[in-house]
LOBA-833824 format. One record per atom (N, C-alpha, C): x, y, z negated; residue in three letters. Coordinates in pm, whole numbers, plus 50000, padded with zeros to 5 digits. Layout:
BEGIN
XYZALA ...
This chain:
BEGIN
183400106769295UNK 184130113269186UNK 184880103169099UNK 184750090469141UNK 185310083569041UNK 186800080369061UNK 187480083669170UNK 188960083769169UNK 189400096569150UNK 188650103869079UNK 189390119369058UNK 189480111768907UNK 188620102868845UNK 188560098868641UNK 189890093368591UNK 190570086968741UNK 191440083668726UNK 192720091668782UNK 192760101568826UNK 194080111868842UNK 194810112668707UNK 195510115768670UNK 196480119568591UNK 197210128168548UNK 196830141368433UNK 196900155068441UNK 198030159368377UNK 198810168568379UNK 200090167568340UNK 199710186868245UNK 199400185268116UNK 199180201068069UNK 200670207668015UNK 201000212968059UNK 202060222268015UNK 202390242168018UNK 203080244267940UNK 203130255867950UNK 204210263768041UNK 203630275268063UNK 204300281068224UNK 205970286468235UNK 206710277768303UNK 208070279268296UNK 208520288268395UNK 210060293268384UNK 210640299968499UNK 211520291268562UNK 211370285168688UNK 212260277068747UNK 212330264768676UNK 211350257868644UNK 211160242468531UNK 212430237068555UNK 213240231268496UNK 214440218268481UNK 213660208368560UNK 214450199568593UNK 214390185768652UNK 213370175268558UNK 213620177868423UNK 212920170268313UNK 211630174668362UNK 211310187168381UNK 209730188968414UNK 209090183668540UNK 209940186168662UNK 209770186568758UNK 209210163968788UNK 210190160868692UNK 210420144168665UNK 209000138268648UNK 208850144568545UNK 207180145368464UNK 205840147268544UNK 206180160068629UNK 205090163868691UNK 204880153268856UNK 205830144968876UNK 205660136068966UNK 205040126268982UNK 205030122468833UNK 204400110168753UNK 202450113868722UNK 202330125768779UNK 201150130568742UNK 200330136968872UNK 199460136368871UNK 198600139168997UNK 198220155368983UNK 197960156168853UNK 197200173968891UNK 197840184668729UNK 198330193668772UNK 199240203968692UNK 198280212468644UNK 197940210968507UNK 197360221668420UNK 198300233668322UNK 198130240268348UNK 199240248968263UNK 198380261068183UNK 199170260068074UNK 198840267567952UNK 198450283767949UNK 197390289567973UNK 197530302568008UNK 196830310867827UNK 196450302767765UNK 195520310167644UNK 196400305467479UNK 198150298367490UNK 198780298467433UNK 199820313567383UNK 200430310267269UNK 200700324467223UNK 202240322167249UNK 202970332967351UNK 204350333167368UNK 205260327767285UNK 206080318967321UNK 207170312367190UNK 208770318367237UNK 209310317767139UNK 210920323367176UNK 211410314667192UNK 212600316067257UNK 213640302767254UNK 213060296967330UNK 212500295567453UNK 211670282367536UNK 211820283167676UNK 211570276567755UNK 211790276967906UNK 210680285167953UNK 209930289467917UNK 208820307867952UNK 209380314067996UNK 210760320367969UNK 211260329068041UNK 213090328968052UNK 213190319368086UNK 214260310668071UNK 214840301068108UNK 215810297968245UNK 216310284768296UNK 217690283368295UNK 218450270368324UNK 219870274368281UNK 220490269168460UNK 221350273868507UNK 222130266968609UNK 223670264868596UNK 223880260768696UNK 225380254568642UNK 226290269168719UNK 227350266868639UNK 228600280368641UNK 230030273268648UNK 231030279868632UNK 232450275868676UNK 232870269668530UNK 232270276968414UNK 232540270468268UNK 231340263568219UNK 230530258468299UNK 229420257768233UNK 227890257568295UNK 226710253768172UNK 225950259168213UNK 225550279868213UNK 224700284368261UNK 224080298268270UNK 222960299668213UNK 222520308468116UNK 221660310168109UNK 221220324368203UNK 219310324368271UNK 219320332368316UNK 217910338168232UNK 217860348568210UNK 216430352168072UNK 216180362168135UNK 214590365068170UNK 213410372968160UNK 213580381268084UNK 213900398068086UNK 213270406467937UNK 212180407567951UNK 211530407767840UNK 209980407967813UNK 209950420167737UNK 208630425667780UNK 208960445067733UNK 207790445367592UNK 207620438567511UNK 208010435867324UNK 208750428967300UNK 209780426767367UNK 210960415167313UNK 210420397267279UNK 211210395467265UNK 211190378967250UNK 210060378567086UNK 210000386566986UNK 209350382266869UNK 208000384866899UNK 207420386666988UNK 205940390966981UNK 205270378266984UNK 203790376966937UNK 203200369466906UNK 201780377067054UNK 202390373167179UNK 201200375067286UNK 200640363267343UNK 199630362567371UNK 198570353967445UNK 199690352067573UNK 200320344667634UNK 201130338267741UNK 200300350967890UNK 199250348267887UNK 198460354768025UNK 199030369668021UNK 199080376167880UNK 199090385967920UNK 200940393567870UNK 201670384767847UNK 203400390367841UNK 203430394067940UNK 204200407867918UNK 204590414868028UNK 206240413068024UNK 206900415968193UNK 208160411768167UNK 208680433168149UNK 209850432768104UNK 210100446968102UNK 211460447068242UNK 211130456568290UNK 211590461068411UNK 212710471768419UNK 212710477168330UNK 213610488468262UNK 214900484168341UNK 215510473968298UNK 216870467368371UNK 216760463768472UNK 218020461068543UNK 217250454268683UNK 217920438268645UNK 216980433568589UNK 217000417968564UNK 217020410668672UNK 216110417168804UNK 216460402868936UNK 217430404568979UNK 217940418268995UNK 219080422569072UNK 220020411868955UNK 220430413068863UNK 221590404468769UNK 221210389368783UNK 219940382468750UNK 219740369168789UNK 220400368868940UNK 219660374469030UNK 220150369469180UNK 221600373469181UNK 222260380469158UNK 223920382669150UNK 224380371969103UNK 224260367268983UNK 224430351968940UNK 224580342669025UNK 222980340469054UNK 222910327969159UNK 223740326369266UNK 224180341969343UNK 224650338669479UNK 226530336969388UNK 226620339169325UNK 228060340169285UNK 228330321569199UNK 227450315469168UNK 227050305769148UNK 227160291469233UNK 226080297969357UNK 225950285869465UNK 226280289769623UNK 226900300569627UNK 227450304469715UNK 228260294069809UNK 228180284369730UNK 229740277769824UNK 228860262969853UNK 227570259569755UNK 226910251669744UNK 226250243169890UNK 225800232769951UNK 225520226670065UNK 224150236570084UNK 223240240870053UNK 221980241870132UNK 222000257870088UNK 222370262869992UNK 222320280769956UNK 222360291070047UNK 222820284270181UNK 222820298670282UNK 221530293770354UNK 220900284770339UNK 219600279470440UNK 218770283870308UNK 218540285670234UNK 217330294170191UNK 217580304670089UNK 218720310470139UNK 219320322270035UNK 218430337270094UNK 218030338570198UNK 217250350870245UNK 215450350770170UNK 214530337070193UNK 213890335170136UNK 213810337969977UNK 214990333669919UNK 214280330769807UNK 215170345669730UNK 215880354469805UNK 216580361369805UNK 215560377869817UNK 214570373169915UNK 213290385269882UNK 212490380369759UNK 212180373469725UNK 211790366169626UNK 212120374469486UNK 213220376069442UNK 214040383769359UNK 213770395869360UNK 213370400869534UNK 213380414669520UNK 211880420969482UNK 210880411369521UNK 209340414969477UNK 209170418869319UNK 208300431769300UNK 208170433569150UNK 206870422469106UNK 207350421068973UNK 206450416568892UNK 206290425168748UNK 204730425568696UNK 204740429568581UNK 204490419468472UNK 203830408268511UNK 203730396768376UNK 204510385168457UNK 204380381468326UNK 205640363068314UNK 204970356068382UNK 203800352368374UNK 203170341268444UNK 202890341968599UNK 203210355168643UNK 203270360768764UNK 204140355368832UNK 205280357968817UNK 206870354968788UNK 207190340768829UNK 206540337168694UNK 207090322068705UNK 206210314168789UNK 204760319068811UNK 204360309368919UNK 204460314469079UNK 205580323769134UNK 205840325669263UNK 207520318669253UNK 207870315269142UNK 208760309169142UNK 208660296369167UNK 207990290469084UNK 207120279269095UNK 206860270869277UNK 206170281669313UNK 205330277169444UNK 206490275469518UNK 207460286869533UNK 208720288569604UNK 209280272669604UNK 209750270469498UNK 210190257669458UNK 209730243769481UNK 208280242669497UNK 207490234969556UNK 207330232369695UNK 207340244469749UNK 207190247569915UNK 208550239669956UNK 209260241969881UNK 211070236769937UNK 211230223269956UNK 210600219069823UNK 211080204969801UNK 209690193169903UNK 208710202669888UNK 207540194669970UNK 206600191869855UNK 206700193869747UNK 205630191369618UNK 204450197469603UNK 203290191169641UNK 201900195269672UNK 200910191969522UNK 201550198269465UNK 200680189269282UNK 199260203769253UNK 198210196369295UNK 197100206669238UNK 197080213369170UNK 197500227769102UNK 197680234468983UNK 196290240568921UNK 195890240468794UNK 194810248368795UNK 195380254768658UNK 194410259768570UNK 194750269168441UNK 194080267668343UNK 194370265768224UNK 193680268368111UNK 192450277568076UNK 191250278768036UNK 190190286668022UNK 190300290767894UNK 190260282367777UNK 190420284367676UNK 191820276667601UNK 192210282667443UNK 192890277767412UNK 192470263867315UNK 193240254967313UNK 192700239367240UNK 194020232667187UNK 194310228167084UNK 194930226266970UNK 195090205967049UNK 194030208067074UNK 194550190767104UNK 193310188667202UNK 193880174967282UNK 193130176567399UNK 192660155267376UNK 191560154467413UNK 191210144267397UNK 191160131267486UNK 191420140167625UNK 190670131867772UNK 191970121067777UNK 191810110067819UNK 192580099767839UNK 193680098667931UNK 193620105368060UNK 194050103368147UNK 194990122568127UNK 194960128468023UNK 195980142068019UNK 196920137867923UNK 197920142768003UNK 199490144267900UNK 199600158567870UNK 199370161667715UNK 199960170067664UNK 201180172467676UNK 201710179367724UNK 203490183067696UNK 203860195567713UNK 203020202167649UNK 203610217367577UNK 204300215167445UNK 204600224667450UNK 206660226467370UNK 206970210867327UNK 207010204867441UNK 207900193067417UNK 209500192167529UNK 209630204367579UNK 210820208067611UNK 211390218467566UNK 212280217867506UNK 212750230467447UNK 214440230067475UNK 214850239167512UNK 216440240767502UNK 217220240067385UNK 218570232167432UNK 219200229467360UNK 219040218667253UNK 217810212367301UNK 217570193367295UNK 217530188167401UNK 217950175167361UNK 217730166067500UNK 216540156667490UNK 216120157567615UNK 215010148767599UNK 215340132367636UNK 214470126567620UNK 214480110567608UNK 214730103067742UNK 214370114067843UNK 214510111267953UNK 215590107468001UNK 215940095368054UNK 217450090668077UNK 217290084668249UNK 216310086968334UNK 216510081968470UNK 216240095768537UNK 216600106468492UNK 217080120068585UNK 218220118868666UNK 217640122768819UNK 218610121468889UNK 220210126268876UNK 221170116868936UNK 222580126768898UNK 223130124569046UNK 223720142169086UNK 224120142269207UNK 225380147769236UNK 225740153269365UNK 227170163869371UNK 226880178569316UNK 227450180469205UNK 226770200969138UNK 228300203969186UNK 228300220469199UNK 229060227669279UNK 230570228169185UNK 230140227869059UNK 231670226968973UNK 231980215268889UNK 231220201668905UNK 231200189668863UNK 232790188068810UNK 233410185668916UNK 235360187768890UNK 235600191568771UNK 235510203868779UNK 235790211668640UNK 235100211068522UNK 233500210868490UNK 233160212068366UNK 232420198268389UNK 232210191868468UNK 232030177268464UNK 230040174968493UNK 229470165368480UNK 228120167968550UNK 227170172768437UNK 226070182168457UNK 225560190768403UNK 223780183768392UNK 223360179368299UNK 222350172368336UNK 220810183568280UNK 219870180068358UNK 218730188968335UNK 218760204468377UNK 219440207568502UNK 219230219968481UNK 218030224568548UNK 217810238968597UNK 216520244768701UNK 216920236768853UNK 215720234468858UNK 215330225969015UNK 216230233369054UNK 216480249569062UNK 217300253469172UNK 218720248369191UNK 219260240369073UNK 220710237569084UNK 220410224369203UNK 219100214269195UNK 219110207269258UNK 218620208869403UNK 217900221469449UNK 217820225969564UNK 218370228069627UNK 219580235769574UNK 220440243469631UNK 222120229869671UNK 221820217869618UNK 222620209769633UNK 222540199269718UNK 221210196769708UNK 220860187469805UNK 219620191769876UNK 219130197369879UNK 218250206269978UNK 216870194869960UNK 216490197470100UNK 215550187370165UNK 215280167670090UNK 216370165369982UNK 216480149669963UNK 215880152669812UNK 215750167369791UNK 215750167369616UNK 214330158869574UNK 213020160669651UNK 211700157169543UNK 212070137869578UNK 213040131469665UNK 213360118069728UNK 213990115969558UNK 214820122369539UNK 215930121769425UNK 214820120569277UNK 214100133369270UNK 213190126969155UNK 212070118169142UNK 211750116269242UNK 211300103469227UNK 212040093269205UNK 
């Protein structure tokens, strides 16, 4: 047991499609703890990733069926279904990366993916998650929070819940930079959802963050 004292735990809270900044982080770390007994925050990558567009970045957002102000335990947000939110995310994407190098080699996959229901976020985001992992080859142990804890003491865990938040940049300055599908035009787009980097360079992406 004594080379497990020394693994390296990476605690964070549960994203949809993590950015590159996360994905960066979680490489550097041996085993993925994620936040399940934290209370929903607005404005945050929970239910929320951005990809790149013809003007821009995209945002693509989760409705959550009490809206963004509720004050819920993360485990138990439910997403609201009322709309058809995958159907509009996945319309996006393919109108997005359609033209992109690797998007027709896993556009059917990740294309049922979209079509599976979900009723909570954390559902959601961790078949997104795995999806995303399976692609790139990223085998990081995940386990879950039991209780909730304000601060964590063990030596070898990195706290880094809400230390990503949109619409800051983080400190991180050796994120990979590659070919994105409208670079030309709105110029290179840094940090977006793994998927902008999946879908661009396929198979080289977890080579790239490292």
């Amino acid at each position: 047991m004594a080379a497990d004292a020394n693994q390296k735990t990476l605690l964070i809270e549960s994203q949809y499609f993590p950015n590159l900044f996360f994905y960066k982080t979680l490489t550097e770390h041996d085993i993925l703890l994620i936040e399940r007994y934290e209370h929903y925050q607005k404005l945050s990558f929970r239910n929320r990733c951005y990809i790149a567009g013809p003007n821009g970045s995209i945002l693509l957002s989760v409705p959550l069926a009490r809206g963004k102000n509720q004050r819920t335990v993360m485990k138990d947000v439910r997403i609201s279904n009322e709309e058809k939110w995958q159907a509009q995310h996945w319309k996006t994407l393919v109108s997005a990366y359609r033209r992109s190098p690797w998007f027709e080699y896993y556009e059917e996959e990740l294309g049922q993916l979209y079509e599976r229901p979900f009723e909570y976020l954390m559902d959601w985001n961790q078949a997104c998650f795995e999806w995303a992992n399976k692609v790139i080859g990223l085998s990081s142990p995940t386990t879950y929070t039991t209780e909730y804890r304000k601060i964590y003491t063990e030596t070898n865990l990195t706290d880094a819940r809400d230390s990503m938040v949109p619409g800051k940049e983080n400190a991180k300055t050796d994120l990979p930079e590659y070919t994105q599908v409208f670079q030309e035009r709105v110029g290179f787009l840094p940090n977006l959802s793994i998927l902008d980097l999946i879908f661009c360079e396929g198979k080289r992406s977890l080579t790239l963050l490292k």
